[in-house]
N, C-alpha and C positions, 0 to 999 in steps of 0.2 A: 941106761935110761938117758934121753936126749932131752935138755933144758931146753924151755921155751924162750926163744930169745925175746927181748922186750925193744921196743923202741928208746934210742936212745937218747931222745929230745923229749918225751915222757914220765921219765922219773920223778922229777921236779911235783907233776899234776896226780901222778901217783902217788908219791909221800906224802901230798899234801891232804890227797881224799883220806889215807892211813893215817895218817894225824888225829883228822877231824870225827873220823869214826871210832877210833880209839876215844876219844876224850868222853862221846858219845855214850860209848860202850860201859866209861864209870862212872856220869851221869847216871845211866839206868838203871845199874846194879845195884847204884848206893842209895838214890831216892825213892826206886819203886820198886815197894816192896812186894809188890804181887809177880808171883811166881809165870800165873797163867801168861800176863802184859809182858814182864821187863824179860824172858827169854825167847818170846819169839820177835822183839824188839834187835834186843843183841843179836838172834841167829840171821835178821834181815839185815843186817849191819857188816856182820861178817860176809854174808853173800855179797853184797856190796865190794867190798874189801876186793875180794876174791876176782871177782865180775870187773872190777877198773884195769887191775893188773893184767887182768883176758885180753881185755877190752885193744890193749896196747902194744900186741903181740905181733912179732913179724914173720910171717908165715913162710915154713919153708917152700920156693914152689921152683919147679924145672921148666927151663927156658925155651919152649919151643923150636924145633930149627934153626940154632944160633946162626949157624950162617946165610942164612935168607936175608940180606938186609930191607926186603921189601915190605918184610911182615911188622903190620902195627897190632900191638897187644894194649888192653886194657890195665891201664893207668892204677884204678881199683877195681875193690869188688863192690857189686852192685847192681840192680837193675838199668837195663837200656828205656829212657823214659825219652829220648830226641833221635831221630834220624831224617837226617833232613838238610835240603841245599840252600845255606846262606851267604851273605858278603859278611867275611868276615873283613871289620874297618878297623882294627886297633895297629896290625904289624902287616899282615898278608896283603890287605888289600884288597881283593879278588874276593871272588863264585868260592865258596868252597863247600865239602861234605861236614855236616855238623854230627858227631853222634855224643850225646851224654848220658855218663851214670850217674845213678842218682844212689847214693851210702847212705844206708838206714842206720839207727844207733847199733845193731847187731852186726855188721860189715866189720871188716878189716882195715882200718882207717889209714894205713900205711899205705906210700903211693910207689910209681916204681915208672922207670922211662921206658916208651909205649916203641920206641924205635932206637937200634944205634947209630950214633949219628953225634954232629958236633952242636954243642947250643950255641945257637946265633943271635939268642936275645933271652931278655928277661926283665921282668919289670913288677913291682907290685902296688898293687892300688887298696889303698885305704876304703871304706865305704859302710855300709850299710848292712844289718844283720834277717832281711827276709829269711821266708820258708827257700831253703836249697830249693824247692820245686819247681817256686814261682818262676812265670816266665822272664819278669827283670832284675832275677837275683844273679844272671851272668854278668849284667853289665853294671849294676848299683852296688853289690854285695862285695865284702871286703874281699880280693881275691891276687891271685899270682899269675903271672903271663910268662909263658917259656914257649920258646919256638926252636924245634933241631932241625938238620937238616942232615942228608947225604946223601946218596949221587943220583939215587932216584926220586928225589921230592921233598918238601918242607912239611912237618907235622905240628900243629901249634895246639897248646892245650892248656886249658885254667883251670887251676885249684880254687874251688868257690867255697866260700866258710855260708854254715847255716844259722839259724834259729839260735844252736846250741853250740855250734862251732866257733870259737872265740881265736884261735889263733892256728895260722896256717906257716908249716916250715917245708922248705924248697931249698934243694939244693942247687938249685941250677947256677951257673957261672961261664957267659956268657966266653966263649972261647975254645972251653975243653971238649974233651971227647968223653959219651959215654955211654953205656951199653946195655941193650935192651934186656928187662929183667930185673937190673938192679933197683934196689933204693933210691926214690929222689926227692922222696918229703914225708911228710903225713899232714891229714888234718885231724882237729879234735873234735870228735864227734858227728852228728849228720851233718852232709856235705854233698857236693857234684861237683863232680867234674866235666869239664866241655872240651872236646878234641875234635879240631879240623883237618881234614887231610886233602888232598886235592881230588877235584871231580872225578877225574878220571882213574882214581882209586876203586879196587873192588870191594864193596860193602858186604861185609859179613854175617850182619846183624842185623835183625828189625826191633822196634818197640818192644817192650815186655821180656828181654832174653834177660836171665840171669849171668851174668857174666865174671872170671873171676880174672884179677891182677896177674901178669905176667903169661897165664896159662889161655886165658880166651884169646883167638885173632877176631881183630873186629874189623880191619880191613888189611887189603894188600895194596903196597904202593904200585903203580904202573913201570914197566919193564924200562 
């Protein structure tokens, strides 16, 4: 049988929901005494339990055409809820192709780098807890800035916290090298992500595609 690996930056928010619904659990037992209430009280409690630990899972997935370094994969899983040509003005500068996902509380909240390639920046900004949907939740909402690059173009993407999203981890560290597929953060709960790639990338995706982390291409960089 194969253990579900868990995120290892989650444990902390996972013992502490098991704590709380433990404690829970002998509140109910011991004060109320109806059978009918205090058991399906505890068994929604327990499902809880169960559901966070899910919740925090790093899914095993296979890395498309590892040696293509032109292929950009999705960051998470998620709906495509943006595609579309903006200036991106924080690092790039420039015109670029916008696509973002949008992770509902049921996604895989672990994130994963979208190209291999070296990180040439990184940066995080404090801010503001909007709907992940909202159109100013990319640029107000507490969030993370990572841009890679390699020999065929620079991929810049944000980790955006939601509503319910309270903290966002990134591993990025501007210098190294690192490769598409792998782990590069999570966020807690609903969240988007925003990924730019350059115009003359091939767009893979429109509005509305269900997309998943490592395994969708959402675009291809230019030759």
């Amino acid at each position: 049988m194969k253990w579900i690996k868990i995120d290892n930056d989650s444990y902390g928010t996972i013992l502490t929901s098991w704590c709380i619904c433990a404690v829970l659990i002998f509140l109910t037992a011991r004060y109320i005494p109806l059978l009918w209430l205090s058991i399906p009280l505890c068994a929604a409690m327990v499902f809880f339990m169960v559901f966070i630990t899910w919740f925090f899972r790093v899914p095993n997935r296979e890395t498309p055409f590892t040696d293509n370094k032109r292929l950009v994969t999705s960051v998470a899983d998620g709906k495509v809820v943006i595609v579309e040509k903006v200036f991106e003005k924080e690092y790039l500068k420039r015109e670029c192709m916008q696509i973002s996902v949008y992770m509902d509380f049921f996604d895989v909240h672990c994130n994963f780098w979208p190209i291999t390639g070296m990180v040439e920046y990184y940066k995080y900004h404090p801010g503001k807890y909007l709907l992940a949907f909202h159109p100013k939740s990319s640029e107000l909402n507490e969030h993370s800035s990572t841009c890679m690059k390699n020999e065929h173009g620079e991929v810049f993407f944000k980790q955006i916290a939601g509503t319910f999203a309270r903290r966002i981890v990134c591993y990025s560290e501007p210098g190294k090298i690192e490769y598409r597929g792998d782990q590069c953060g999570v966020i807690k709960f609903g969240s988007r992500i925003d990924l730019f790639v350059p115009l003359e990338a091939d767009i893979k995706v429109k509005v509305g595609d269900k997309v998943r982390a490592v395994e969708s291409i959402l675009a291809v960089l230019p030759d």
